[in-house]
Backbone as JSON, one array per atom type, in Angstrom:
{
  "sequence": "XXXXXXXXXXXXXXXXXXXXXXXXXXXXXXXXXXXXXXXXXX",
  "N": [[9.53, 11.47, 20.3], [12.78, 9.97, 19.12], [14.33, 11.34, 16.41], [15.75, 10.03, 14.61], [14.13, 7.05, 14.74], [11.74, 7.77, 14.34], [12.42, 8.26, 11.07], [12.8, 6.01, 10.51], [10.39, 4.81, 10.96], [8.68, 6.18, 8.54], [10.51, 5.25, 6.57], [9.56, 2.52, 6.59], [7.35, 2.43, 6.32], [6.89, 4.24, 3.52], [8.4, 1.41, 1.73], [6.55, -0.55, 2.72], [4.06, 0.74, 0.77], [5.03, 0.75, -1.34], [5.39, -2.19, -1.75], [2.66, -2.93, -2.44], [2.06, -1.51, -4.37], [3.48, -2.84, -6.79], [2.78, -5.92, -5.68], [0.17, -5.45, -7.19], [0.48, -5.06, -9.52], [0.87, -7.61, -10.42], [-0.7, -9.22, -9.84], [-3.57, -8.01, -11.19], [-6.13, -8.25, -11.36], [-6.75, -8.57, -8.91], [-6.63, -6.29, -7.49], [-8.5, -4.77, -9.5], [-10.75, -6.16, -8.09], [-10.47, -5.14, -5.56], [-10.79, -2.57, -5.73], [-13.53, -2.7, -6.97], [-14.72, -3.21, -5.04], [-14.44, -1.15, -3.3], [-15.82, 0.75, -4.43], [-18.33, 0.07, -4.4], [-19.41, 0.34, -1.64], [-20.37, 3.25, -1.67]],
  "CA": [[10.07, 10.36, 19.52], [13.52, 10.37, 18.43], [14.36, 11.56, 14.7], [16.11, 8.48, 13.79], [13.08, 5.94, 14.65], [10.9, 8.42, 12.9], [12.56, 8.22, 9.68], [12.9, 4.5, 10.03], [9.13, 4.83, 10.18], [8.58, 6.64, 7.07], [10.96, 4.52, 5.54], [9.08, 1.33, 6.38], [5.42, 3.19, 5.44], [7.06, 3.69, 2.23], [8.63, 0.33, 1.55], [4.96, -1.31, 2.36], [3.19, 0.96, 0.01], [5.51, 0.44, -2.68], [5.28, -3.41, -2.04], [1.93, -2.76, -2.51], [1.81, -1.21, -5.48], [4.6, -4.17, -6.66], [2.03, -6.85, -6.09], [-0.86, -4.93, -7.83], [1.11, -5.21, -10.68], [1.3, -8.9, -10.56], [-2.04, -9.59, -9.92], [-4.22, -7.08, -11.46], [-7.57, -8.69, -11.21], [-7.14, -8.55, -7.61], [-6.78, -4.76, -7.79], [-9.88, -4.61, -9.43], [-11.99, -6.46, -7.67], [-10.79, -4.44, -4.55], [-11.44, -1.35, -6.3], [-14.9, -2.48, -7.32], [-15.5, -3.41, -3.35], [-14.56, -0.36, -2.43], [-16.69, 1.86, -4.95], [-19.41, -0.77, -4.23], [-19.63, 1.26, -0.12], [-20.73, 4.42, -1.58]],
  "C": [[11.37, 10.83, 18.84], [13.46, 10.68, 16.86], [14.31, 10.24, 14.07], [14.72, 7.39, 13.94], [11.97, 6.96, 14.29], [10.89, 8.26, 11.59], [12.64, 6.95, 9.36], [10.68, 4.11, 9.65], [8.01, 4.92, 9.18], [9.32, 5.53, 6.24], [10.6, 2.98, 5.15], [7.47, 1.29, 5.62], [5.46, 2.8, 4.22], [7.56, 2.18, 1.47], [6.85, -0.8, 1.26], [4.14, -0.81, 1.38], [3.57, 0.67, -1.21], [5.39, -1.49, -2.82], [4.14, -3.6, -2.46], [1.19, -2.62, -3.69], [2.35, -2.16, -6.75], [3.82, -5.28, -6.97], [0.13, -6.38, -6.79], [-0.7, -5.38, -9.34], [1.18, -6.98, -11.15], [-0.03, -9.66, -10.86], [-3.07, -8.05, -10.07], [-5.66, -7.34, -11.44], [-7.75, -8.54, -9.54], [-7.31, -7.2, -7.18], [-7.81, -4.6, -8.12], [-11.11, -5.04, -9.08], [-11.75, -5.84, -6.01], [-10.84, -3.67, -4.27], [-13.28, -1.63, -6.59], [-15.87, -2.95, -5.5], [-15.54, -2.31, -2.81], [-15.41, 0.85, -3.27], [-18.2, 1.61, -4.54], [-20.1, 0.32, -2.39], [-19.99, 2.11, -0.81], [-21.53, 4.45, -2.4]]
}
C-alpha cells in the first residue's frame, strides 16, 4: 500500500474518532447509556 493512501487512512480514522468524541459531547446521555450496554456484556 502506498504511503500516501496510508496516511490518508490514519487521517480519516482520526477525523471519525474525534467526530466521535464531538458528538458525545453533545449528547451525553447517549454516551451513557452506551457505556452502561457495554458494561452490562460482562
Amino acid at each position: 500500500m502506498p504511503v500516501r493512501i496510508k496516511q490518508l487512512l490514519i487521517a480519516v480514522a482520526a477525523a471519525l474518532i474525534l467526530a466521535v468524541a464531538f458528538a458525545g459531547y453533545l449528547q451525553p446521555a447517549f454516551v451513557v447509556d452506551l457505556a452502561n450496554r457495554i458494561i452490562l456484556c460482562f
